[in-house]
N, C-alpha and C positions, 0 to 999 in steps of 0.2 A: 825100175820095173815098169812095162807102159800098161798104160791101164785101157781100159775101155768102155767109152760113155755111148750109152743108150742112143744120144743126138746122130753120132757118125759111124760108118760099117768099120773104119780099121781100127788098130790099136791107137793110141796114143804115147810117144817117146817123148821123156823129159828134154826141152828144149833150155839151151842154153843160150840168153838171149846176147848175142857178140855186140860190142862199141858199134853207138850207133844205128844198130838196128831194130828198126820199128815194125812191129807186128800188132796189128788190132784183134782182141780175144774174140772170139766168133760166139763167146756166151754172153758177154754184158755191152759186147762194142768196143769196149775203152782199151786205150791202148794198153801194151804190157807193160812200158815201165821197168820195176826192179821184182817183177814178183817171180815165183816160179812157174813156168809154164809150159804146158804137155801138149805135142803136136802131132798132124800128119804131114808131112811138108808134102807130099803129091798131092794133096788137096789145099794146100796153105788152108787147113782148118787146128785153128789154137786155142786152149781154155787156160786160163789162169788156173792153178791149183785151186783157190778156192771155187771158180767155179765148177771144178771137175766134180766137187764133191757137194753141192746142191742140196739143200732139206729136197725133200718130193713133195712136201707139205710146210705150210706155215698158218700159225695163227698172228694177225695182227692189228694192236689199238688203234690202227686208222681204218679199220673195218674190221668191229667187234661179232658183226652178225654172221659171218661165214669164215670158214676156213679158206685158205690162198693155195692153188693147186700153180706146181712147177709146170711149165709150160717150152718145151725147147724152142717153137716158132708159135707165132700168135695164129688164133685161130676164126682170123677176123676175115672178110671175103678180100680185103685190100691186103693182105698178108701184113698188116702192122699195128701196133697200137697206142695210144696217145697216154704216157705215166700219168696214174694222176696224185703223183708227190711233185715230180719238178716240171709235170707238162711237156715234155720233150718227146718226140715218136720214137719206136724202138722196133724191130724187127727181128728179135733173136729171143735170147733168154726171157720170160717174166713170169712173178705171179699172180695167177689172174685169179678172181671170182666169175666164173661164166654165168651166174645167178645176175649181177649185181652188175656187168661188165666193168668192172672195178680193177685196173692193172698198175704192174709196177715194177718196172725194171730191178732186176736184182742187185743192183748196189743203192737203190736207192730204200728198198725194204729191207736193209743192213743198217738202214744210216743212225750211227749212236743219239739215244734218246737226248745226251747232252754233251754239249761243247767246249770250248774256252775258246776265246777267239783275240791277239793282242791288241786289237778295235775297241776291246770295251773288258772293262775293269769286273763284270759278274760273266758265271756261266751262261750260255747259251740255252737255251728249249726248244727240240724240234714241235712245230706247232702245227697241227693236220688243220687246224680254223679255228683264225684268230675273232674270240667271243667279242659282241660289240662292236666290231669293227663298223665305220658308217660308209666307205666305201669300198671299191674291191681291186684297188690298186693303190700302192704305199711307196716310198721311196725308199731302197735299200741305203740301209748308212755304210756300208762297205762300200758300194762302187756309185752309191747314187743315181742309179739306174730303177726304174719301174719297175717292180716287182707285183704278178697277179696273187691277188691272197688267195682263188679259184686253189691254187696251186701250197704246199708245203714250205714253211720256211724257219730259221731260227730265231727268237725271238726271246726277248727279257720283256719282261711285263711290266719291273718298276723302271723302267728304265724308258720303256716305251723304243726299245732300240732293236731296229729288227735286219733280217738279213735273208737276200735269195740263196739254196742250198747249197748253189755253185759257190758261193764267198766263203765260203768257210770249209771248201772241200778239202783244203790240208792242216783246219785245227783239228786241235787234240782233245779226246774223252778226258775228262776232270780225274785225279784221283781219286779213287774210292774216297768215304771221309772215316769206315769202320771196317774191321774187318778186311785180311788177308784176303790175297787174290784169286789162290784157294779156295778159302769159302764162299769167294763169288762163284766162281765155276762151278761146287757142287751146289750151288742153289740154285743157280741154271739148268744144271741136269738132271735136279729134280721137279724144275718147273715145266722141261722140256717132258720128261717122262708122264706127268701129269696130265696136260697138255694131249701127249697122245693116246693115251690112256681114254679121256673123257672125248676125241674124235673117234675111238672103239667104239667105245659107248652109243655114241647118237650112230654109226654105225647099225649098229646090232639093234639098237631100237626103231630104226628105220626098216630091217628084213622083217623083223616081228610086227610092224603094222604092215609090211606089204603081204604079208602072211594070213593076218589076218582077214584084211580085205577081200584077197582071195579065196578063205576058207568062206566067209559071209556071202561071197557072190555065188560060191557052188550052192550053196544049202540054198540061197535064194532060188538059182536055176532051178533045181527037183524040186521044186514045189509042187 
């Protein structure tokens, strides 16, 4: 069935990606891969399935003070914007904070809070800044390359063993250590429900103070 995203004027038809052929998703950049993927082909414009289906909102711990509005192009005067999980520019999809100019490419504001990486014998933790640090460049123990801390990385803290987010882009999330994978999903979508629930909220209490203001500015004017 093709669907149709707000981004581009036509439908979109499940693409079948043939041996061989490379197509870069026109939502996050990265190439397709093995995923499923919905197209226009007179425009060679493509989204990964998951990108087709986008929150339009996120909240997230690497910036607790505002919510993260979906973004189809950046809305910078250079038409692009600088992640600031892995520092990289990006040109297409992200979610920004336009308060806070605060952005992030949409696979990198997916990236699993934890890892396992076969580098190192404990789980991983994605670290938004690492406390104490005494400088702002580290050597990554995967490729032993410079890593800026300015920037997102994985990190074990007893281990002191850290990693840029690229090195670890095809480990694996840990298994749960309780509870079916069921009951993770309904605790997601009632954290998710919650969540937008109390973005309602500060909503509606944002109309009722501009309400007010407004109501206080007339009774000032007839004075």
């Amino acid at each position: 069935m093709p669907f149709q995203h707000f981004d581009h004027p036509h439908l979109l038809d499940l693409h079948e990606l043939q041996e061989g052929e490379k197509i870069q998703c026109s939502g996050c950049e990265l190439p397709g891969g093995s995923d499923s993927m919905y197209g226009c082909n007179s425009c060679n414009y493509f989204l990964h399935e998951k990108c087709l289906n986008l929150k339009r909102w996120m909240e997230h711990p690497a910036h607790p003070e505002h919510p993260l509005t979906f973004l189809p192009k950046p809305t910078y005067p250079n038409g692009s914007f600088r992640c600031n999980a892995c520092g990289d520019d990006g040109s297409a999809f992200s979610y920004c904070c336009a308060f806070c100019e605060f952005d992030l490419h949409t696979h990198c504001a997916s990236l699993p809070r934890t890892v396992v990486h076969e580098g190192h014998s404990h789980p991983l933790t994605l670290t938004f800044k690492l406390s104490g640090a005494e400088t702002t460049i580290f050597t990554c123990d995967v490729c032993n390359g410079n890593a800026d801390l300015q920037y997102w990385v994985y990190n074990c803290d007893d281990c002191n063993f850290g990693t840029h987010l690229g090195c670890v882009a095809h480990a694996q999330e840990p298994p749960p250590s309780n509870g079916s994978s069921n009951e993770l999903e309904q605790l997601q979508q009632s954290m998710n429900q919650m969540m937008e629930t109390q973005l309602e909220m500060a909503r509606l209490q944002n109309e009722i103070t501009k309400t007010q203001l407004i109501a206080a500015s007339m009774r000032w004017a007839y004075r």
